[in-house]
PAZAPA-4460 file (N, C-alpha, C; in steps of 0.05 Angstrom, whole numbers, plus 32768, in hexadecimal, padded with zeros to 4 digits):
% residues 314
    n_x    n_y    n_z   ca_x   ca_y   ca_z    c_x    c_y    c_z   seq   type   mol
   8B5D   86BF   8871   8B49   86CD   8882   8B56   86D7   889B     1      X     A
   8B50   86F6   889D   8B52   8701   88B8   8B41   8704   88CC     2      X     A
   8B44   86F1   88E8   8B31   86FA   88FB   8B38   8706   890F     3      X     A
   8B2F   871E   891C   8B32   872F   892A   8B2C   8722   894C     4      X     A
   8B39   8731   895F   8B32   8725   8973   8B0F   8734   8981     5      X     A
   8B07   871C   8991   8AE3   8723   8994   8AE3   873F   89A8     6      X     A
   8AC8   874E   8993   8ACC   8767   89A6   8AB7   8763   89C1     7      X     A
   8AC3   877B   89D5   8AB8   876D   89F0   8A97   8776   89F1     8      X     A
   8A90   875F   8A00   8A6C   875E   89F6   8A63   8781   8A0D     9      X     A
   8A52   8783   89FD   8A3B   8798   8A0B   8A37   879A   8A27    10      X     A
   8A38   87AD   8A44   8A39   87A4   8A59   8A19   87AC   8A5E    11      X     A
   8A0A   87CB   8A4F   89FC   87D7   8A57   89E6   87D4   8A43    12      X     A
   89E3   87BF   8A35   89C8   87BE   8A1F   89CC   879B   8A1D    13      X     A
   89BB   8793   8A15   89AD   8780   8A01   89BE   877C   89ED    14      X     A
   89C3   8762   89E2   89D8   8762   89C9   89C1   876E   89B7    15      X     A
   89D6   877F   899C   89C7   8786   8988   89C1   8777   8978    16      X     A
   89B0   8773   8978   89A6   8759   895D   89AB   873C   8967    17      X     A
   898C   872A   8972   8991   870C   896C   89A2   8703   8965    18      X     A
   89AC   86E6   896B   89B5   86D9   895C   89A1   86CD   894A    19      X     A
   89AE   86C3   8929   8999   86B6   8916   89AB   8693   8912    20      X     A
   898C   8688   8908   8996   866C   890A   89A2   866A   88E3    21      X     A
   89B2   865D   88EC   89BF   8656   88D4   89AC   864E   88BB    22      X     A
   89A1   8637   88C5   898B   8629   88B4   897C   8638   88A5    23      X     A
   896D   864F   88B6   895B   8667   88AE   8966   867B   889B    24      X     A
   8985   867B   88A3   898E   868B   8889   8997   8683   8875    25      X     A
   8999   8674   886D   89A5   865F   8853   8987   865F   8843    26      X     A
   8972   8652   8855   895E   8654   8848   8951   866F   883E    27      X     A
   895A   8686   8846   894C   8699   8844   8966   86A7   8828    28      X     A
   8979   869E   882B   8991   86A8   8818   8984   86B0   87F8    29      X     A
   897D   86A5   87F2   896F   86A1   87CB   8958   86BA   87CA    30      X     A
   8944   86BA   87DC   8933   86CD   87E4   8943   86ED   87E9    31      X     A
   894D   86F0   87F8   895F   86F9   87FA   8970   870F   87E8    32      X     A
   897B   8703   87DC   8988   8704   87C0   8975   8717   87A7    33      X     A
   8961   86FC   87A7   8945   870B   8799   893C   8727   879A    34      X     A
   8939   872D   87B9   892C   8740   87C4   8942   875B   87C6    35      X     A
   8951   875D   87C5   8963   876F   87CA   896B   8780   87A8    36      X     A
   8967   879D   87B6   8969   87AD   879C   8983   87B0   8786    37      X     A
   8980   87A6   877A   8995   87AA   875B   8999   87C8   8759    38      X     A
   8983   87D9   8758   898C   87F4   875B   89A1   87FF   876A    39      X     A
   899A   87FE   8784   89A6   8803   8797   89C2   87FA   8799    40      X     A
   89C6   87E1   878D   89E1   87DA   8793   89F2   87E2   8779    41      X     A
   89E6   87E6   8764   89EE   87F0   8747   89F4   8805   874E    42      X     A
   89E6   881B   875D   89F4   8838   8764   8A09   883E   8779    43      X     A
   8A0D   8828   878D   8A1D   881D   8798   8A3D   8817   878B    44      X     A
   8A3E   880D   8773   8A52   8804   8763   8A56   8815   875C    45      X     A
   8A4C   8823   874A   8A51   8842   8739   8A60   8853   8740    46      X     A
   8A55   885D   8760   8A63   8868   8773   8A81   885F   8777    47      X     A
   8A80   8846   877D   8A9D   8841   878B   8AAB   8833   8771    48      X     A
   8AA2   8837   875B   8ABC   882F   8746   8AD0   884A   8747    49      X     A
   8AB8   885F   874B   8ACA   8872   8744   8ADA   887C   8760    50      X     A
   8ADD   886F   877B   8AEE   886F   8794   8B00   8869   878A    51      X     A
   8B1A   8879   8796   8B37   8874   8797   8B3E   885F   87A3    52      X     A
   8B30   885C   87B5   8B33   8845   87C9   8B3B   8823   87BD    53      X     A
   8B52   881B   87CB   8B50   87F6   87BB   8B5A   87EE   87CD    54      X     A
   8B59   87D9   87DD   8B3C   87CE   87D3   8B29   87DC   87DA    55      X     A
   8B15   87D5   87D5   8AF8   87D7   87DC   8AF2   87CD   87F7    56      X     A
   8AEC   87D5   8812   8AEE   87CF   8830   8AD0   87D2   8837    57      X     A
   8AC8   87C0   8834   8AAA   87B6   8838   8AA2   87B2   8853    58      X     A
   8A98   87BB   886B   8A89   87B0   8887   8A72   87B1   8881    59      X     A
   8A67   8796   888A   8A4C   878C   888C   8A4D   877F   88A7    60      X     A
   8A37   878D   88B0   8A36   878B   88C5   8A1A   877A   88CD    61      X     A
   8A17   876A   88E8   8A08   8755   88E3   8A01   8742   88CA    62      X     A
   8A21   873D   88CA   8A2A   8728   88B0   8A1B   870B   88AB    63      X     A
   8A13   870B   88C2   8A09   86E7   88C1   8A14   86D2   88B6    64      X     A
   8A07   86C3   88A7   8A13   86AB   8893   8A24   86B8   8877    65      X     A
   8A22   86D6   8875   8A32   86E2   8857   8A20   86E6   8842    66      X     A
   8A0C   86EE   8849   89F7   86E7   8831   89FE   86FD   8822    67      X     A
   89FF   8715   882D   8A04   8734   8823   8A22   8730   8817    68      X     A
   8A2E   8721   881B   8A4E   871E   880F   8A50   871A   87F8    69      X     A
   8A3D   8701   87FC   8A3E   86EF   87E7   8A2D   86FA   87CF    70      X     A
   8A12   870C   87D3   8A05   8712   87C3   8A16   872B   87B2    71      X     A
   8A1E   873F   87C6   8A2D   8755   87B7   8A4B   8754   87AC    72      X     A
   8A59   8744   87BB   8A6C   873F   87AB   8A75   8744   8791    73      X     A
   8A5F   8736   877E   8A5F   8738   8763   8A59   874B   8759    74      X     A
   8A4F   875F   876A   8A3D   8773   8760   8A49   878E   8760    75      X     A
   8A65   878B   876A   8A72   87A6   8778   8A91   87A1   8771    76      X     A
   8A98   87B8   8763   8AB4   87BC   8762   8AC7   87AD   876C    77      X     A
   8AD7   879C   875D   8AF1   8790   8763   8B0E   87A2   876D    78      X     A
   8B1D   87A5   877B   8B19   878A   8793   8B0F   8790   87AB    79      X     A
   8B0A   877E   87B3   8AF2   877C   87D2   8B04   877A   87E8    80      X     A
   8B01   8786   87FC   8B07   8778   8818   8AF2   8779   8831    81      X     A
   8AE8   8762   8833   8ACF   8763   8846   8ADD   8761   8862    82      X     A
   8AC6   876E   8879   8ACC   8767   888F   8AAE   876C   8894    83      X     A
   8AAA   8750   88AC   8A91   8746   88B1   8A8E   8744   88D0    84      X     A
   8A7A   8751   88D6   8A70   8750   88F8   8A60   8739   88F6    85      X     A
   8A5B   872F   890B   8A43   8721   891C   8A4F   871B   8938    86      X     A
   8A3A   8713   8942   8A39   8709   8964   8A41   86E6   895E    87      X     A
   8A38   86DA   8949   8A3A   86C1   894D   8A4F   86B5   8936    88      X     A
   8A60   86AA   894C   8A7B   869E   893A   8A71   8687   891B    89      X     A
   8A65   8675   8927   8A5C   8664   8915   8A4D   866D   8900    90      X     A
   8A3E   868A   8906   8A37   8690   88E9   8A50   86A6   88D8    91      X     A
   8A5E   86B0   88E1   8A7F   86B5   88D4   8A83   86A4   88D4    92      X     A
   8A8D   8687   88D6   8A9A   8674   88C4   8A8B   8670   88A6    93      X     A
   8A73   866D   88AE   8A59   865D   889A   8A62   8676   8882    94      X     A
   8A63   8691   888F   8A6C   86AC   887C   8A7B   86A9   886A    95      X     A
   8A98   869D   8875   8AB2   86A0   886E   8AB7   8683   8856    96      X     A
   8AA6   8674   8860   8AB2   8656   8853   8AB9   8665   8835    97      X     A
   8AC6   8652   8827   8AD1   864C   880C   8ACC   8671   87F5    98      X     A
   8AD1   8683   8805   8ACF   869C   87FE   8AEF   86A0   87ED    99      X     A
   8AED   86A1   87D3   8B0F   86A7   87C4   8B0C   86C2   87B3   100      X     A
   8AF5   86CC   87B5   8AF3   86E6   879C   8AFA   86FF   87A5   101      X     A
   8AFD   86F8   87C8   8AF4   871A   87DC   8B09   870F   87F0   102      X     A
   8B1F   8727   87FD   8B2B   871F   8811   8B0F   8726   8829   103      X     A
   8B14   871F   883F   8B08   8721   8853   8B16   8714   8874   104      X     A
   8B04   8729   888F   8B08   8726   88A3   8AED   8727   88B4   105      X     A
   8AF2   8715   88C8   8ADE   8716   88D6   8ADD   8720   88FA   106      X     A
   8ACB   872C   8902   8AC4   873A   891A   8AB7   8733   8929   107      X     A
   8AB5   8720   893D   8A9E   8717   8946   8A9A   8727   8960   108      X     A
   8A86   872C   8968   8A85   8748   8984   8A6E   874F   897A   109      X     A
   8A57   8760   898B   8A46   8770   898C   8A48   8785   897E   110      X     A
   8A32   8783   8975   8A36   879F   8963   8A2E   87B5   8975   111      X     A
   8A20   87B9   898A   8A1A   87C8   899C   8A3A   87DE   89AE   112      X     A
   8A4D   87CB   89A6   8A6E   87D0   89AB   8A74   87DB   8990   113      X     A
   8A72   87DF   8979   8A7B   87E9   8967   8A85   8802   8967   114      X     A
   8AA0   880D   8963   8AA0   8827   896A   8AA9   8832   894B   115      X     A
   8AA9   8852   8946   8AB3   885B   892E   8ACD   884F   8924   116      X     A
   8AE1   8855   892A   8AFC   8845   8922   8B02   8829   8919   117      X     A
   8AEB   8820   8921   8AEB   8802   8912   8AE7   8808   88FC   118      X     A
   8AD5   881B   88F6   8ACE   881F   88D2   8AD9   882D   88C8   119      X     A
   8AF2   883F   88D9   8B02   8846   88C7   8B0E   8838   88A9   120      X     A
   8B03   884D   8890   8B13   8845   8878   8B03   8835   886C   121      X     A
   8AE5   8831   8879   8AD0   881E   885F   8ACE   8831   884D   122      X     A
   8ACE   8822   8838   8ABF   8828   881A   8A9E   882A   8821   123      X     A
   8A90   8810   882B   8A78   880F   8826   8A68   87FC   8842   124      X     A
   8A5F   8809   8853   8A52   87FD   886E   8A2E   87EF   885E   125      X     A
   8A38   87D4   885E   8A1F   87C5   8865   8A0B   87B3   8879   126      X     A
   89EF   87B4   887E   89E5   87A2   8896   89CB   87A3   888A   127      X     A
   89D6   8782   887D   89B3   8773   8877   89A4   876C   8888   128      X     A
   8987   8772   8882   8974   8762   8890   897C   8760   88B8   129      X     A
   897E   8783   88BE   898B   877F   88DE   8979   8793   88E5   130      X     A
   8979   87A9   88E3   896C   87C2   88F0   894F   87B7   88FC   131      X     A
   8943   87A6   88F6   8924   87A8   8902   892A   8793   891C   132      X     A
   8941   8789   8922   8941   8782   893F   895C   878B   894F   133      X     A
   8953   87A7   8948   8962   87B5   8959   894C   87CA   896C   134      X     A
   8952   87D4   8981   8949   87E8   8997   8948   8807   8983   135      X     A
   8936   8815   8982   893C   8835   897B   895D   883F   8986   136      X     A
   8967   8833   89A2   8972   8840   89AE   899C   8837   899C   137      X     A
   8990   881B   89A1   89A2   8810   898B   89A6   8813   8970   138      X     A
   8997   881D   8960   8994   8824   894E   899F   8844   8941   139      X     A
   8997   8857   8957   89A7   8868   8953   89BE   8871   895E   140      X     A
   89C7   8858   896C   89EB   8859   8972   89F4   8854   8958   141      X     A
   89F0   8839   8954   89F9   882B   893C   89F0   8844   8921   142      X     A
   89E6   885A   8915   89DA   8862   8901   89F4   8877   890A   143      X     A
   89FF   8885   8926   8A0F   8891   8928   8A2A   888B   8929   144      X     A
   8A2D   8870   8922   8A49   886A   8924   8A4A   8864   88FF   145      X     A
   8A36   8858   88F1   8A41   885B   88D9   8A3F   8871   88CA   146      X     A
   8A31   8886   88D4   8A29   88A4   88C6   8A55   88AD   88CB   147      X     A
   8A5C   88A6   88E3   8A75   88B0   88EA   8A8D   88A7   88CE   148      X     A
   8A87   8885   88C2   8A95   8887   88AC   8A95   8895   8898   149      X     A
   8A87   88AA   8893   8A7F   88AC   8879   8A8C   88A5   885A   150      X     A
   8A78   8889   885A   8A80   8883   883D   8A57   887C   8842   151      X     A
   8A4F   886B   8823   8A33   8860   8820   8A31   8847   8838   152      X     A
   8A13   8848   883A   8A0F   8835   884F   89F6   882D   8844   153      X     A
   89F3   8810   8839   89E4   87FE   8828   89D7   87E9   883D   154      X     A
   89BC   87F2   8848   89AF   87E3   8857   898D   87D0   8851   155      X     A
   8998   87C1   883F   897F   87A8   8832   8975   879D   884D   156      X     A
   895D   8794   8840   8944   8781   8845   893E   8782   885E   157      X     A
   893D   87A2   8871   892C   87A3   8887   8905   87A1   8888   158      X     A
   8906   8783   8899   88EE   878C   8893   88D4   87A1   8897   159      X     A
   88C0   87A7   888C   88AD   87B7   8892   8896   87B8   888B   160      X     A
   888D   879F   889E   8873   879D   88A7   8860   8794   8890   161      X     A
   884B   8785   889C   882E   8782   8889   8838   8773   887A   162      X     A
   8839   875F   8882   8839   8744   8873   881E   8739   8866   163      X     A
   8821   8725   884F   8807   8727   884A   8808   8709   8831   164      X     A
   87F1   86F2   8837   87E7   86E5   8820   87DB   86DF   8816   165      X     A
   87E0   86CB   87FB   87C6   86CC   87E5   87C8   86B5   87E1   166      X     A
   87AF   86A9   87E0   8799   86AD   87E3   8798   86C1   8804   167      X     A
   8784   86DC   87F7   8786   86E4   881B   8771   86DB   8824   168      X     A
   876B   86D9   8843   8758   86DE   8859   8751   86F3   8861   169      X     A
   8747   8706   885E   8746   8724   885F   8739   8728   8881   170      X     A
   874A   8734   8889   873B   8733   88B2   874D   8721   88BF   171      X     A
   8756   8708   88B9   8764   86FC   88C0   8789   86FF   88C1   172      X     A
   878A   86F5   88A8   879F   8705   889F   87B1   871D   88AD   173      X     A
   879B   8732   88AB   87A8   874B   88B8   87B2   874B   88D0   174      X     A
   879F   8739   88DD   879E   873A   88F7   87BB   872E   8900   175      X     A
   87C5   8718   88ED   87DD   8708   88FC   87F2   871F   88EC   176      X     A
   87EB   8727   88D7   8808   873F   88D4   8810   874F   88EA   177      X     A
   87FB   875A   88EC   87F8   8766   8903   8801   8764   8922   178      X     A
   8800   874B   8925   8806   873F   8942   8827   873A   893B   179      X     A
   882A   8730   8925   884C   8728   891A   885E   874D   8922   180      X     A
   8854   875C   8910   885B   8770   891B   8868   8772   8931   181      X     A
   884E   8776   8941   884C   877E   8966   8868   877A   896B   182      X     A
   8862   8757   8969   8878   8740   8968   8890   8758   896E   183      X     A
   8895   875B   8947   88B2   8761   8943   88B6   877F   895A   184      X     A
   88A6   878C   8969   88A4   87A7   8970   88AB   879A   8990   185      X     A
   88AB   8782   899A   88AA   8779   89BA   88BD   878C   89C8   186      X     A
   88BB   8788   89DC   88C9   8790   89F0   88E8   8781   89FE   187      X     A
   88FC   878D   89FB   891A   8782   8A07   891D   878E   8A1E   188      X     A
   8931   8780   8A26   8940   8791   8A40   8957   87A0   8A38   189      X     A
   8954   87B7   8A3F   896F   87CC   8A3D   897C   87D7   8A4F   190      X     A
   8996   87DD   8A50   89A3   87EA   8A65   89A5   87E2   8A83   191      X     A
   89A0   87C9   8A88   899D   87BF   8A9F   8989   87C2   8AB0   192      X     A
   8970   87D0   8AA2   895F   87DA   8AB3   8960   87F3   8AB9   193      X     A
   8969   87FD   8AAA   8970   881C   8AAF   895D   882E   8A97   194      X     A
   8953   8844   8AA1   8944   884A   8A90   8953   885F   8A7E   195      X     A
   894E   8863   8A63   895E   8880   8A5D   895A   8898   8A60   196      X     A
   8948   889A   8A71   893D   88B9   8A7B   8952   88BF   8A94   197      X     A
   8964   88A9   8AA6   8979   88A5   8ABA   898D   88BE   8AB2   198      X     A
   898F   88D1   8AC9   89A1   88E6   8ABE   89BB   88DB   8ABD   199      X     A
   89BC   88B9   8AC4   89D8   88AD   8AC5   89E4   88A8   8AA8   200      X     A
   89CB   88AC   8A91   89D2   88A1   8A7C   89E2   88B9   8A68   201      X     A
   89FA   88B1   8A60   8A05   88C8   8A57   8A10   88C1   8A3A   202      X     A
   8A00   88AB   8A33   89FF   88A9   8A08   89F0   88BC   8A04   203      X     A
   89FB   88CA   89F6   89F5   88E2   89E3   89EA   88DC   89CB   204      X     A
   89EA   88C4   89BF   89E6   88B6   89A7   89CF   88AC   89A4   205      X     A
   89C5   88AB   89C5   89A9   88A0   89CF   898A   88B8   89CE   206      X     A
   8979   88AA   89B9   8967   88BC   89B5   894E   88B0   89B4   207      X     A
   8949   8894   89C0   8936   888A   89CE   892C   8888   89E1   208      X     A
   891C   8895   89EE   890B   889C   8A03   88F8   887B   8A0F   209      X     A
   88FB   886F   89FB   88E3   8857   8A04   88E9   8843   8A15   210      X     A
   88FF   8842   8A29   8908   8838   8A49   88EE   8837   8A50   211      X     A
   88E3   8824   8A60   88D6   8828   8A75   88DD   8823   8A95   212      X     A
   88CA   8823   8AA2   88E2   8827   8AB7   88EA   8810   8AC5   213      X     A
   88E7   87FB   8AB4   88F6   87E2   8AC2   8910   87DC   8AAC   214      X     A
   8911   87F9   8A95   8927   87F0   8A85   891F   87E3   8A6C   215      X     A
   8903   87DD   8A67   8906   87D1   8A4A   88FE   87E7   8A2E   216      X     A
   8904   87DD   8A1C   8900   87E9   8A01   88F8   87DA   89EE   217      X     A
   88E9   87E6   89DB   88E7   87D5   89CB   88F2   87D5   89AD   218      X     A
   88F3   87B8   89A0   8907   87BE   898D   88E7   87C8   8974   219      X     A
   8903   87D5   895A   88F2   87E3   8952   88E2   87D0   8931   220      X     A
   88E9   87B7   8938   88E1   87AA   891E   88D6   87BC   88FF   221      X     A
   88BD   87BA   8900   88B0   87CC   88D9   88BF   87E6   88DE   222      X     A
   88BD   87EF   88F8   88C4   8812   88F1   88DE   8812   88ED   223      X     A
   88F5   87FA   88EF   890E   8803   88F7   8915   881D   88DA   224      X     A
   8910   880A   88C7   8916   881B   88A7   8909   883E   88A1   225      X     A
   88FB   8839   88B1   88F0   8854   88AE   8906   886E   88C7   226      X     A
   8902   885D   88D7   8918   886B   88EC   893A   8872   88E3   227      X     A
   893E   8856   88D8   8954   885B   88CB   895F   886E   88BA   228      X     A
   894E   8873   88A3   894B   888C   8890   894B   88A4   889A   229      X     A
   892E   88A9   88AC   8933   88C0   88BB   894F   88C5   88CE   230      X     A
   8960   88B7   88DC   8973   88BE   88E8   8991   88C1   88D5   231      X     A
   8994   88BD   88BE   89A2   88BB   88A5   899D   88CD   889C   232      X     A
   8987   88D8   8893   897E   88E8   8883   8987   8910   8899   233      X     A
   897B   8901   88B9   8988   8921   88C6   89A1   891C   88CA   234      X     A
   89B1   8908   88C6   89D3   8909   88C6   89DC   8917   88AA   235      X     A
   89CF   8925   8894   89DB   8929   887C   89DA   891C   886A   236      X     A
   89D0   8907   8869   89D8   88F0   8860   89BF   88F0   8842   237      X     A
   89BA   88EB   882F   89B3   88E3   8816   89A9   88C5   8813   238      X     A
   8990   88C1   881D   8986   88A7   8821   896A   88A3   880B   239      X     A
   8978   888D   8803   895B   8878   87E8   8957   885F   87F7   240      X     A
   8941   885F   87ED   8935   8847   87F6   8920   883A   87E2   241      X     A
   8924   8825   87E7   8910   8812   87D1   8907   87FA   87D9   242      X     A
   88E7   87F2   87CF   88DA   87DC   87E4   88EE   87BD   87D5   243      X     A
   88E7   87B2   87E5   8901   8795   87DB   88E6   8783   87E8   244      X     A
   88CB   877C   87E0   88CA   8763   87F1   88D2   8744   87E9   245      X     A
   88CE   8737   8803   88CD   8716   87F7   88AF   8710   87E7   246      X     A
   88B8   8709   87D2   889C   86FD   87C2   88A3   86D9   87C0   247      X     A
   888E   86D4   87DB   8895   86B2   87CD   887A   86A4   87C8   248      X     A
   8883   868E   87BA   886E   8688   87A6   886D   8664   87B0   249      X     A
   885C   8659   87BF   8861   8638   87C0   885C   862E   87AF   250      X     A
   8859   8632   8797   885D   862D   8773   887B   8623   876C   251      X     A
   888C   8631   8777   88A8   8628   876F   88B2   8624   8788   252      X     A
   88C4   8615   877E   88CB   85FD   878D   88DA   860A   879F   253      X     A
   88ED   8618   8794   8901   862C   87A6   88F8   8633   87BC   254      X     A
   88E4   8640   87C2   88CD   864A   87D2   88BE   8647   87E3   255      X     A
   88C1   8626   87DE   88AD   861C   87F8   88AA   8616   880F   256      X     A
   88C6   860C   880F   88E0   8607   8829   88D9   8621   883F   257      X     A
   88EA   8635   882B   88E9   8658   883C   88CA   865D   8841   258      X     A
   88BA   8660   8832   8897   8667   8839   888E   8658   884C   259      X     A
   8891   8633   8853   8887   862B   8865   8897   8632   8883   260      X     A
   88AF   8639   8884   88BC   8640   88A3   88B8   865F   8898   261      X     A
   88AD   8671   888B   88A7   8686   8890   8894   8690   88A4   262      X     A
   887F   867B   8897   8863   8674   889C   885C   8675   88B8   263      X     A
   886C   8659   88BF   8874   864F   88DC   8878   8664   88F0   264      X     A
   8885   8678   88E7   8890   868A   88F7   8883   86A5   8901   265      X     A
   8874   86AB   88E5   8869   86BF   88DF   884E   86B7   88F4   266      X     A
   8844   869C   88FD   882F   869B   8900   8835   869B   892A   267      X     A
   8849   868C   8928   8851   8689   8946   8859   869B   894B   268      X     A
   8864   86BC   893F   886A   86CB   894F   8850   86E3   895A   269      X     A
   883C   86DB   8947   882C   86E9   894A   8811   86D9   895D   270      X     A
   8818   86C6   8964   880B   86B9   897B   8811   86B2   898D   271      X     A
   8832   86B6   898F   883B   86C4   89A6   8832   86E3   89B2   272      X     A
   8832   86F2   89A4   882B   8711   89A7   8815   870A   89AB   273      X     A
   87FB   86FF   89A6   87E3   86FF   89AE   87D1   86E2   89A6   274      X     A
   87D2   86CE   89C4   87D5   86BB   89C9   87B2   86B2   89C6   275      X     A
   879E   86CB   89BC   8786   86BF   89BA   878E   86BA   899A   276      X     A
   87A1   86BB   898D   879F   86B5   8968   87A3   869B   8967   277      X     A
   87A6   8689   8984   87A9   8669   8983   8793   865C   897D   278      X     A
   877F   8665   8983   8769   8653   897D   8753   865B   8964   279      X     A
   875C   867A   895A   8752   867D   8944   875F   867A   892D   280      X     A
   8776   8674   8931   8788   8672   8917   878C   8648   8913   281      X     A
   877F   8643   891D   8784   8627   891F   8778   8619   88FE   282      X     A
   8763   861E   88FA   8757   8617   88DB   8763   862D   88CA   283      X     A
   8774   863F   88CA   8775   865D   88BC   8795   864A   88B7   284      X     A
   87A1   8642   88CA   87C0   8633   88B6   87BA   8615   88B0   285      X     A
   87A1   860D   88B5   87A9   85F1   88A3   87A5   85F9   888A   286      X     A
   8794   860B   8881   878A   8616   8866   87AB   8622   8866   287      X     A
   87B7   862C   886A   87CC   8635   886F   87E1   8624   885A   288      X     A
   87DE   8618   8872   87F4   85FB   8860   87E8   85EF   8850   289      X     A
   87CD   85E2   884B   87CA   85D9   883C   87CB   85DE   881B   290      X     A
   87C5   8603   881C   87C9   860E   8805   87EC   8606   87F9   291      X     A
   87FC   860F   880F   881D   860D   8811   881E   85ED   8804   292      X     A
   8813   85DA   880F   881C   85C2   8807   8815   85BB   87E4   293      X     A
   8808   85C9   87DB   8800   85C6   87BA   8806   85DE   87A8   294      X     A
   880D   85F0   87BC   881E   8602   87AB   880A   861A   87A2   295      X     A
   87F5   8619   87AE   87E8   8635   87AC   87EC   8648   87C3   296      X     A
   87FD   864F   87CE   87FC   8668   87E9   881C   8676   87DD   297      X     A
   8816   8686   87E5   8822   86A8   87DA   882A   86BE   87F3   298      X     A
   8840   86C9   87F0   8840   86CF   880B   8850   86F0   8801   299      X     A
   884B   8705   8803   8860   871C   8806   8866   872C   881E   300      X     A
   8884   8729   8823   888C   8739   883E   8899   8746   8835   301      X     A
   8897   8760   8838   88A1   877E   8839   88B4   8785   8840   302      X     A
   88CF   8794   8832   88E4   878D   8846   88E8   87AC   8835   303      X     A
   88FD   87C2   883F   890A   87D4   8833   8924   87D5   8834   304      X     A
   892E   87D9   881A   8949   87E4   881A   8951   8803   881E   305      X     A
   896A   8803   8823   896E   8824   882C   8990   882A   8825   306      X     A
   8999   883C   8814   89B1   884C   8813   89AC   8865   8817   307      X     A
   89C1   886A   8822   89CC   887F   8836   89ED   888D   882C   308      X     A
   89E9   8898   881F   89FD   88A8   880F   8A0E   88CD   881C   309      X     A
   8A24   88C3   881D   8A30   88E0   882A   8A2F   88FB   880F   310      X     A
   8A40   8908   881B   8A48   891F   8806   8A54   891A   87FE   311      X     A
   8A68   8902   8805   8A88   88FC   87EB   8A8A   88E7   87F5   312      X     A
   8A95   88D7   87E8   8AA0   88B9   87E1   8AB9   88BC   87E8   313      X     A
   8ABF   88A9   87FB   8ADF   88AA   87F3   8AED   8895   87E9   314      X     A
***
C-alpha cells in the first residue's frame, strides 16, 4: 500500500463531507451492495475493457470504510489500481485492511482541496453515497474538477428524499420524511462568513448564490442528484441515472440491525428540524418499534445512481 502525504485542509469553506462513523458503515455495507445498479456498473466495464489503459486507475472519492472498492472490484476489468480519498484516516485503514486483488493508495485531505492533477490519468472517478452532504457551492467545484478528467464518473446511492413505511401512517409519515429532508437541506457555515455575492470572491467554479449574509449555506441533501446531472449534463457530459433504493424488510434478519439505527436516525433528525414532532411522534415509534421487533415494518429510502460519460474513453 501507497499512502500519499495529507493534503492541506480547506482554509475558506467547511470540510466537504462529514465525517461517517465506522459502525454505520459496515452496517449499512450489504444494503448497499444491494442497492446499487448492476447496469450501470456493467456499462462501466464494457467501456473500459475496451481502454488501452492498464492498469485500471480507479479514484473514489469519499472512500470511507471501501465499500465501493470492495463492491466493484469484482465487477470491473482486471487490473485495478485504486486510490481512495477521505478526511478520516481510520476509515482508510478499515478501507485498505487485507485488500490482495487491487493495488491501491490512499489520500487522506479534504476533498474541498482536490485539484485537477490529482486525477490526472483515471480510468474511472467514483463517490458513493457523498453528494447530498455537500453545499451547491461545493458541489459544483468538485463536478468541475472531475468533468476536467475526462474519463466516466460513477456516482451511486445519493440520496433523494421521501422516505417512506409499511405498514404506513398516512399524515404522519410524511410529515417526518419531510422534516428528515429539511434536516438533510440545513444550513453550514461557509467561507468564513463571507458571503458569495463578496466582489472578493474570485472562484469562478462558484455558482451558488445561497450565502447569506452571515456566510451560511445550505447543504443540498435530496436535490444534490438532481443538481449533479444538471451540472454534468451542461459540462458535455452523457449522464444515466437509475433509482437504487434501500428496500429493508425486518423479516430478514440481515435487515434489522440497519432498519432499527435507520429508524433511530431518520426519526431524530427530523425532530431535530422540527422539535414539535417530540411529542407527537412519541406513540407513532413505539408502534414503530414494536412492528420492527416482530418483523413486520418495511422501510424504502430512495437513493439515485448517476453515470456521467465523456465523448471518448481513454
Amino acid at each position: 500500500m501507497t499512502q500519499t502525504a495529507t493534503l492541506p485542509s480547506g482554509q475558506s469553506d467547511p470540510p466537504l463531507a462529514a465525517g461517517l462513523d465506522l459502525s454505520w458503515l459496515n452496517l449499512r455495507e450489504a444494503a448497499d451492495a444491494a442497492a446499487r445498479s448492476r447496469e450501470l456498473i456493467g456499462l462501466v466495464a464494457g467501456l473500459l475493457a475496451e481502454s488501452v489503459r492498464r492498469p485500471l486507475v480507479i479514484h473514489d472519492l469519499g472512500a470511507g470504510s471501501g465499500s465501493m472498492m470492495r463492491w466493484a472490484a469484482a465487477l470491473l476489468p482486471a487490473p485495478q489500481h485504486w486510490v481512495l480519498y477521505d478526511r478520516d484516516l481510520d476509515l482508510l485503514t478499515a478501507a485498505t485492511a487485507n485488500r490482495t486483488d487491487v493495488t491501491f493508495e490512499t489520500r487522506p485531505g479534504d476533498l474541498a482541496d482536490l485539484r485537477p492533477e490529482q486525477l490526472g490519468g483515471a480510468s474511472l472517478i467514483t463517490a458513493s453515497a457523498l453528494l447530498d452532504m455537500l453545499t451547491g457551492d461545493q458541489l459544483a467545484r468538485l463536478m468541475a474538477t472531475v468533468v476536467n478528467a475526462r474519463c466516466p464518473v460513477l456516482i451511486p446511492l445519493t440520496v433523494t428524499g421521501g422516505a417512506g413505511l409499511d405498514p404506513a401512517e398516512p399524515g404522519i409519515d410524511e410529515r417526518v420524511a419531510a422534516a428528515f429532508d429539511d434536516h438533510q437541506r440545513r444550513p453550514v457555515p461557509g467561507r468564513n462568513g463571507r458571503s458569495c455575492d463578496d466582489r472578493s470572491c474570485d472562484d469562478r467554479s462558484c455558482d451558488d448564490r445561497s450565502f447569506d449574509s452571515e456566510g451560511f449555506t445550505n447543504r443540498l441533501g435530496p436535490d444534490a442528484a438532481s443538481r449533479a446531472s444538471a451540472v454534468l449534463t451542461a459540462a458535455g457530459l452523457t449522464v444515466i441515472t437509475r433509482t437504487t433504493p434501500w428496500r429493508l424488510d425486518a423479516a430478514r434478519e440481515a435487515d434489522r440491525d440497519l432498519l432499527a439505527a435507520w429508524l433511530d436516525g431518520w426519526v431524530g433528525a427530523a425532530q431535530e428540524q422540527e422539535p414539535d414532532l417530540v411529542r407527537l411522534l412519541s406513540g407513532w415509534l413505539e408502534r414503530r418499534q414494536a412492528q420492527l421487533a416482530v418483523g413486520r415494518l418495511r422501510a424504502l429510502i430512495p437513493h439515485t445512481d448517476l453515470l456521467a460519460l465523456p465523448l471518448t474513453i481513454p
